[in-house]
N, CA, C and O atoms as a GROMACS GRO file, in nm:
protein
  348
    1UNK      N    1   1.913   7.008   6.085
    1UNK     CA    2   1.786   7.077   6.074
    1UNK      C    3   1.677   6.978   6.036
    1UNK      O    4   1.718   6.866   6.006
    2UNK      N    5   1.528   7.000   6.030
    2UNK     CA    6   1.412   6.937   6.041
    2UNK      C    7   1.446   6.885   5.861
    2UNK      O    8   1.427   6.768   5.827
    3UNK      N    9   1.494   6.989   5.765
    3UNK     CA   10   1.492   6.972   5.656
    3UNK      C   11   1.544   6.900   5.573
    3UNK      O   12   1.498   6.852   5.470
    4UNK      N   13   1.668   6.888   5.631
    4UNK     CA   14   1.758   6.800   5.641
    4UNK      C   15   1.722   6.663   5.661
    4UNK      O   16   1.739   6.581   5.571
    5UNK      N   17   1.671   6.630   5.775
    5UNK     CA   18   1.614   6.500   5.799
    5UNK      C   19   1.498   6.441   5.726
    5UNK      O   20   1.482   6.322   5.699
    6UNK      N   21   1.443   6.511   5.706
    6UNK     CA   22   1.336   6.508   5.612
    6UNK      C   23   1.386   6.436   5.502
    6UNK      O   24   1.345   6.325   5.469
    7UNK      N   25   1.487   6.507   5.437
    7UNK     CA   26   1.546   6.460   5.298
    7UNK      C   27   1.662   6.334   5.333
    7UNK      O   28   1.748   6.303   5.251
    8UNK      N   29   1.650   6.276   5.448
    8UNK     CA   30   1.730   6.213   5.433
    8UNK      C   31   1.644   6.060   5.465
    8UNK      O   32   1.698   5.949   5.459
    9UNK      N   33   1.528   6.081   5.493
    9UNK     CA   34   1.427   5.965   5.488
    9UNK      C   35   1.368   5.962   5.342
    9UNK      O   36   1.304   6.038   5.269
   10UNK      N   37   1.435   5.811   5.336
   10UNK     CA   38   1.367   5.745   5.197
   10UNK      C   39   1.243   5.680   5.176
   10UNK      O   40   1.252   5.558   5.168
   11UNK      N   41   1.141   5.723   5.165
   11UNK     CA   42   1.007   5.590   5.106
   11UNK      C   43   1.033   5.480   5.074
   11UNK      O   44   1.059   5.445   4.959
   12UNK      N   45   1.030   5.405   5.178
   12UNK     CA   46   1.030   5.241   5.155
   12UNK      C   47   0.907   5.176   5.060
   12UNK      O   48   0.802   5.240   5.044
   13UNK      N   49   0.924   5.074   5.012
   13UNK     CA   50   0.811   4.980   4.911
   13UNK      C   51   0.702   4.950   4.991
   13UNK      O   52   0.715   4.872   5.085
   14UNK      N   53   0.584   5.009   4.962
   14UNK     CA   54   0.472   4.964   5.087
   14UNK      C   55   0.461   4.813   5.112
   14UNK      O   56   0.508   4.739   5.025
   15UNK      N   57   0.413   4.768   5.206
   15UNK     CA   58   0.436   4.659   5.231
   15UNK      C   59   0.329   4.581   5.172
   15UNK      O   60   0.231   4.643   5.132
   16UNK      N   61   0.330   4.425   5.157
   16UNK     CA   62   0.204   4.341   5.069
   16UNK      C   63   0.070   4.356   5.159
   16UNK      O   64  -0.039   4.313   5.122
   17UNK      N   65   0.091   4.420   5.277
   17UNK     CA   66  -0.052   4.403   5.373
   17UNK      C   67  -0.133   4.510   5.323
   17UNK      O   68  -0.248   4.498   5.281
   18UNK      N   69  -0.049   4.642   5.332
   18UNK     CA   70  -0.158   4.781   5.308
   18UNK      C   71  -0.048   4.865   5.236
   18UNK      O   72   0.049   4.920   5.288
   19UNK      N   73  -0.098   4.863   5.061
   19UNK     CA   74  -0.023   4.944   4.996
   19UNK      C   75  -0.013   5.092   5.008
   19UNK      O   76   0.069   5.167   4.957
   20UNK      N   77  -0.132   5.122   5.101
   20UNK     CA   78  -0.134   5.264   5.154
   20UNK      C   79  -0.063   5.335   5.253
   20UNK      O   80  -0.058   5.456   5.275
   21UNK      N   81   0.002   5.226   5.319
   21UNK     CA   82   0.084   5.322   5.410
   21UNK      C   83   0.226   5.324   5.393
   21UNK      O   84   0.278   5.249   5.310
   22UNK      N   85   0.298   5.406   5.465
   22UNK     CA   86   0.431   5.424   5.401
   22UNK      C   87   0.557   5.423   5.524
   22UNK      O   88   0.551   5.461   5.641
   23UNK      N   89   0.662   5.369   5.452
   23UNK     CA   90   0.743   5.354   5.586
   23UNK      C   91   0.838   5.465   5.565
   23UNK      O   92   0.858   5.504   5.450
   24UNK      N   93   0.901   5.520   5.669
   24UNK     CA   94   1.003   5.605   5.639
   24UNK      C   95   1.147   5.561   5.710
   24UNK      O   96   1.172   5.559   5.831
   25UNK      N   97   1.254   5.519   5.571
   25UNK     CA   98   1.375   5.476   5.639
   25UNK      C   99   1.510   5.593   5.687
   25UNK      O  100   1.583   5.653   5.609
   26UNK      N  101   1.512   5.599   5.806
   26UNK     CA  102   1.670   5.682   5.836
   26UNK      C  103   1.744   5.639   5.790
   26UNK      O  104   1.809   5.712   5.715
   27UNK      N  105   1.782   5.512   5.801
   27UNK     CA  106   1.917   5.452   5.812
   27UNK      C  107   1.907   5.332   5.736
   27UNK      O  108   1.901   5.225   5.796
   28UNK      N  109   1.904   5.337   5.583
   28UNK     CA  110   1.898   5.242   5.471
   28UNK      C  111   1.986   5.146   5.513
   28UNK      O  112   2.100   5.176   5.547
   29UNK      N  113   1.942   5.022   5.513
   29UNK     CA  114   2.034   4.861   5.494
   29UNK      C  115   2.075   4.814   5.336
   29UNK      O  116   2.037   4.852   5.225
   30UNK      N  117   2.154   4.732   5.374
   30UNK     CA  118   2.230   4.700   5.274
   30UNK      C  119   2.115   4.601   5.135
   30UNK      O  120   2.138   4.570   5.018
   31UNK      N  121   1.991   4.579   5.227
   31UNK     CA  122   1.886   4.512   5.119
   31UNK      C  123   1.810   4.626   5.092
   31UNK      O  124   1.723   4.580   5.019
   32UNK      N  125   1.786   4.752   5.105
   32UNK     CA  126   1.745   4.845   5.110
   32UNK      C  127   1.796   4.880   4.949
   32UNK      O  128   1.915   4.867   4.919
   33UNK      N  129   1.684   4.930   4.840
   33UNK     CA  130   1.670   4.954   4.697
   33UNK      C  131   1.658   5.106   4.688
   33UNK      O  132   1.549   5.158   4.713
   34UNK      N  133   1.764   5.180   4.654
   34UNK     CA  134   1.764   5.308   4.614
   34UNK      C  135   1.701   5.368   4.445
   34UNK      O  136   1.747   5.287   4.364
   35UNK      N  137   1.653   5.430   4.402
   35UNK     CA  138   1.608   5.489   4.306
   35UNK      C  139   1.638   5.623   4.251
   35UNK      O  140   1.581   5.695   4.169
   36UNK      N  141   1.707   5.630   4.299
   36UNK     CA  142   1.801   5.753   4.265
   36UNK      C  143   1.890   5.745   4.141
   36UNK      O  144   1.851   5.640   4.089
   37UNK      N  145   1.970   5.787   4.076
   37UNK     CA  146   2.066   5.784   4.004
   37UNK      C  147   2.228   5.794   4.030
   37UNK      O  148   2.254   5.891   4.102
   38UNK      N  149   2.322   5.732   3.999
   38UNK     CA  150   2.445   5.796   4.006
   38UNK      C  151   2.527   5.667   4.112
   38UNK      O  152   2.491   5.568   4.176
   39UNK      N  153   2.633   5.728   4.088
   39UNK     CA  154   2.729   5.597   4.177
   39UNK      C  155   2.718   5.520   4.293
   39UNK      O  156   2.754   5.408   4.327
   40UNK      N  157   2.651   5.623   4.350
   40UNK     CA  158   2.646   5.541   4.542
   40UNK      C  159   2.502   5.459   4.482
   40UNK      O  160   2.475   5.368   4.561
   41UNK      N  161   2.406   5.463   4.372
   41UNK     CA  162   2.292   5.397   4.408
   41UNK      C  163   2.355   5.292   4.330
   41UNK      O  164   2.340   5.178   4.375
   42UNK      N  165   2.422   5.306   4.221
   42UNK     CA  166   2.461   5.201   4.154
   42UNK      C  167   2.536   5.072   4.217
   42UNK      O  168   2.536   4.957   4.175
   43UNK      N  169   2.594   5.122   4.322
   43UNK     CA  170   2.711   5.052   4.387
   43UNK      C  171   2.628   4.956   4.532
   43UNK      O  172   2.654   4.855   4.598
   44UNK      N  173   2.525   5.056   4.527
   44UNK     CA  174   2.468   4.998   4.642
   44UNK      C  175   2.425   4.867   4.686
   44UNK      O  176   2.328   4.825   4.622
   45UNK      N  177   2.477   4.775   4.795
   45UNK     CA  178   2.438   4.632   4.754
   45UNK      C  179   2.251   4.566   4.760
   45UNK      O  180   2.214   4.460   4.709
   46UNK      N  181   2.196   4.629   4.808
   46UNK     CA  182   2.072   4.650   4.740
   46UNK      C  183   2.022   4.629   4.625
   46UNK      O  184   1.954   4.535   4.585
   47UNK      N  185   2.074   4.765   4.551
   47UNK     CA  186   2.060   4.755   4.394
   47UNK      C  187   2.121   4.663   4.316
   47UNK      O  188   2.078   4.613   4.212
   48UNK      N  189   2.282   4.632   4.401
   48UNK     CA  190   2.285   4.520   4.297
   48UNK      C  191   2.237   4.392   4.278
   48UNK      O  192   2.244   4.322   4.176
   49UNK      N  193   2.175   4.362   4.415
   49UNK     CA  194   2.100   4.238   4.454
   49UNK      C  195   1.964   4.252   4.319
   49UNK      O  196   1.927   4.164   4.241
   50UNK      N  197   1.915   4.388   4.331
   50UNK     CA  198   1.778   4.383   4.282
   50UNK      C  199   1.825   4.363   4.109
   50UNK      O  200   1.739   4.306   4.042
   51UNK      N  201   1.913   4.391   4.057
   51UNK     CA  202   1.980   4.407   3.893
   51UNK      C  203   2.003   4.260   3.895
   51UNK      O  204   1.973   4.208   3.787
   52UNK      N  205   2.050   4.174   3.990
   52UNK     CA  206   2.052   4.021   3.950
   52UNK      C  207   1.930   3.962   3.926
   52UNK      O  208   1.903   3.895   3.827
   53UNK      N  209   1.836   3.993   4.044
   53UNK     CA  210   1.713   3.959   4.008
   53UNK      C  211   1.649   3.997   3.926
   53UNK      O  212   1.607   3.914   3.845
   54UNK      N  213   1.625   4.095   3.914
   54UNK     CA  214   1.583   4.183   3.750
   54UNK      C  215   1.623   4.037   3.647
   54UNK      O  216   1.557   3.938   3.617
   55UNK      N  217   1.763   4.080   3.613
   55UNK     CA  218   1.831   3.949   3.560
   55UNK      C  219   1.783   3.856   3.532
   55UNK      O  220   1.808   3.822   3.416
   56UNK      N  221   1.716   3.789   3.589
   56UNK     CA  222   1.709   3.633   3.603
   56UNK      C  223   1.509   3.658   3.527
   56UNK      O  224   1.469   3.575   3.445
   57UNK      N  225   1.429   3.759   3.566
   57UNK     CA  226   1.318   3.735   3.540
   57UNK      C  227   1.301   3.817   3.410
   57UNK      O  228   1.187   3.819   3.363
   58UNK      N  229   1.396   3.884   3.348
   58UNK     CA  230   1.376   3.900   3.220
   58UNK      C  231   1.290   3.816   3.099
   58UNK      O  232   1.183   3.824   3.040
   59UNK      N  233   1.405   3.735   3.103
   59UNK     CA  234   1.366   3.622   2.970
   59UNK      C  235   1.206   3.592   2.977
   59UNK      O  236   1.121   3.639   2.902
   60UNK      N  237   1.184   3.495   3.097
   60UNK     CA  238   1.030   3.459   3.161
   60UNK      C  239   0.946   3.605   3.120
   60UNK      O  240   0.842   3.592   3.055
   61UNK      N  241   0.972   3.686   3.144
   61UNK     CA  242   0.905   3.775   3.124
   61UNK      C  243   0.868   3.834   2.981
   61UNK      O  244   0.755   3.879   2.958
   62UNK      N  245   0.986   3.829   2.873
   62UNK     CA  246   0.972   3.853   2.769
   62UNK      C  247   0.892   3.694   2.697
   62UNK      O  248   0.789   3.708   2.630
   63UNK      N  249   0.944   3.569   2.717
   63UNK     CA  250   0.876   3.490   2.666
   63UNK      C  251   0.752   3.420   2.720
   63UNK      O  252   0.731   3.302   2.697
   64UNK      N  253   0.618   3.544   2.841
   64UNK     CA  254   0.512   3.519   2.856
   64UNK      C  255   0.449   3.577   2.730
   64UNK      O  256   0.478   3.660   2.644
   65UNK      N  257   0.311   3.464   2.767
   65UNK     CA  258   0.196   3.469   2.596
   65UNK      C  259   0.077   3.570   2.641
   65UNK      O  260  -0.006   3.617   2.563
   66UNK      N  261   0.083   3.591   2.773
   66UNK     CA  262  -0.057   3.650   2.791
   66UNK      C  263  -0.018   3.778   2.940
   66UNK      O  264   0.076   3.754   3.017
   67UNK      N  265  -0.100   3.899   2.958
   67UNK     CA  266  -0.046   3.979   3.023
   67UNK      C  267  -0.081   3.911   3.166
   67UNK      O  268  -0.028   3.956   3.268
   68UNK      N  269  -0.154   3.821   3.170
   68UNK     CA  270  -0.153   3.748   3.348
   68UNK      C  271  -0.009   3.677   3.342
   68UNK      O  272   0.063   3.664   3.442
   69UNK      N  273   0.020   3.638   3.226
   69UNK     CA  274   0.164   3.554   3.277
   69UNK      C  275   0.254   3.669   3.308
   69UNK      O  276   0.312   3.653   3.415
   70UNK      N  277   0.285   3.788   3.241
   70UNK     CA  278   0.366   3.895   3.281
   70UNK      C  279   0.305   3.945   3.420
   70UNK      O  280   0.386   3.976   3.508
   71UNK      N  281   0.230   3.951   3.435
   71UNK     CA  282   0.160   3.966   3.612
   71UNK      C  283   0.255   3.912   3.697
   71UNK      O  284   0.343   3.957   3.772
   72UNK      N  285   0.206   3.779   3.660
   72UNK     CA  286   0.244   3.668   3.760
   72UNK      C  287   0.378   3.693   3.735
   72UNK      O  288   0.424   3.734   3.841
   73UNK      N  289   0.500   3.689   3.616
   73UNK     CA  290   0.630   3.669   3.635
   73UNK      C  291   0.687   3.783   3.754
   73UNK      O  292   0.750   3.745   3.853
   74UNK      N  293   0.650   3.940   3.726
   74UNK     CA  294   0.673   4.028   3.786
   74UNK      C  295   0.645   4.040   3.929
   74UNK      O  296   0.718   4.103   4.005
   75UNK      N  297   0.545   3.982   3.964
   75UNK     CA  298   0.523   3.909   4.115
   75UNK      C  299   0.576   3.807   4.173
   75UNK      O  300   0.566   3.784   4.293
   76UNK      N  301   0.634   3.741   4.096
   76UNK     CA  302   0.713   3.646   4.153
   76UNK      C  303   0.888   3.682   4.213
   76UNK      O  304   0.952   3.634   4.307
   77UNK      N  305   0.931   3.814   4.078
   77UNK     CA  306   1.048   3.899   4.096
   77UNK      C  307   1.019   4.007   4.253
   77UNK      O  308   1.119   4.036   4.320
   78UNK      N  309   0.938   4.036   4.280
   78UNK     CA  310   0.833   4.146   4.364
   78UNK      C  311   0.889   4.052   4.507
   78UNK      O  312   0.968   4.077   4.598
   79UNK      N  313   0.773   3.889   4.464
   79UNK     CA  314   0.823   3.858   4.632
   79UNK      C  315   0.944   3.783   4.612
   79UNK      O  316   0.939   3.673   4.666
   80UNK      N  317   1.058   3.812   4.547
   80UNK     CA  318   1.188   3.756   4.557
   80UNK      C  319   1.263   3.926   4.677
   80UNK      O  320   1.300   3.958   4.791
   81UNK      N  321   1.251   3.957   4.593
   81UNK     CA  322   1.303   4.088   4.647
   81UNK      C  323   1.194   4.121   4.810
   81UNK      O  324   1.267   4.150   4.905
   82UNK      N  325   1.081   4.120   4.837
   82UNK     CA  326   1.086   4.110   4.961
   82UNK      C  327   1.149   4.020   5.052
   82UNK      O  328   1.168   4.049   5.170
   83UNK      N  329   1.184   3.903   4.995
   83UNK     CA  330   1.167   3.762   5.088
   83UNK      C  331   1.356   3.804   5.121
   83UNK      O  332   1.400   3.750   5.222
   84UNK      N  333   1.424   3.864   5.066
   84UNK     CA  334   1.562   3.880   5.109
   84UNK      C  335   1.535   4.030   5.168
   84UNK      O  336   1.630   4.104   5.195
   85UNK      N  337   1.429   4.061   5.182
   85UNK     CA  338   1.484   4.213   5.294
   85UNK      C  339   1.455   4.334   5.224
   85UNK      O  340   1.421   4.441   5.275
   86UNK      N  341   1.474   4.307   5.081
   86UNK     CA  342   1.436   4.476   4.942
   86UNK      C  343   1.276   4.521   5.055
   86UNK      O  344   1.188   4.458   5.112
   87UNK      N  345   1.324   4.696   5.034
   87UNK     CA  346   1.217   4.717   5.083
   87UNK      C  347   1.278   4.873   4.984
   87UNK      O  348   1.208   4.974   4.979
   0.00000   0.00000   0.00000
């Protein structure tokens, strides 16, 4: 049914060109970042790609002095995760 499909397209991360428009995914890839809760998102290799990266920009992030350096760290995590496919 229409409703069905509906719910089965996920809102992708707008893209860096035009944060206004929106993609709609059928058929999630494996770089593809779920937001959902519960086992299949947990497991998903996506998410776990994005939890390493998370990972790694913690620290940098906790030991910036000023909120442009937390800008910048979180943008740098942002285009890590595009540049492998996270959408």
């Amino acid at each position: 049914s229409q409703q069905q499909q509906q719910q089965q397209q996920l809102p992708a991360l707008p893209g860096s060109t035009n944060s206004d428009a929106k993609e709609y995914v059928s058929e999630p890839r494996d770089t593809d970042i779920f937001s959902n809760r519960g086992r299949n998102a947990f497991r998903h290799p996506g998410n776990q790609r994005f939890r390493e990266i998370i990972l790694e920009f913690i620290e940098p992030y906790q030991n910036a002095k000023s909120r442009h350096e937390k800008t910048s760290t979180v943008d740098e995590a942002y285009e890590r995760i595009l540049d492998y496919g996270g959408r």
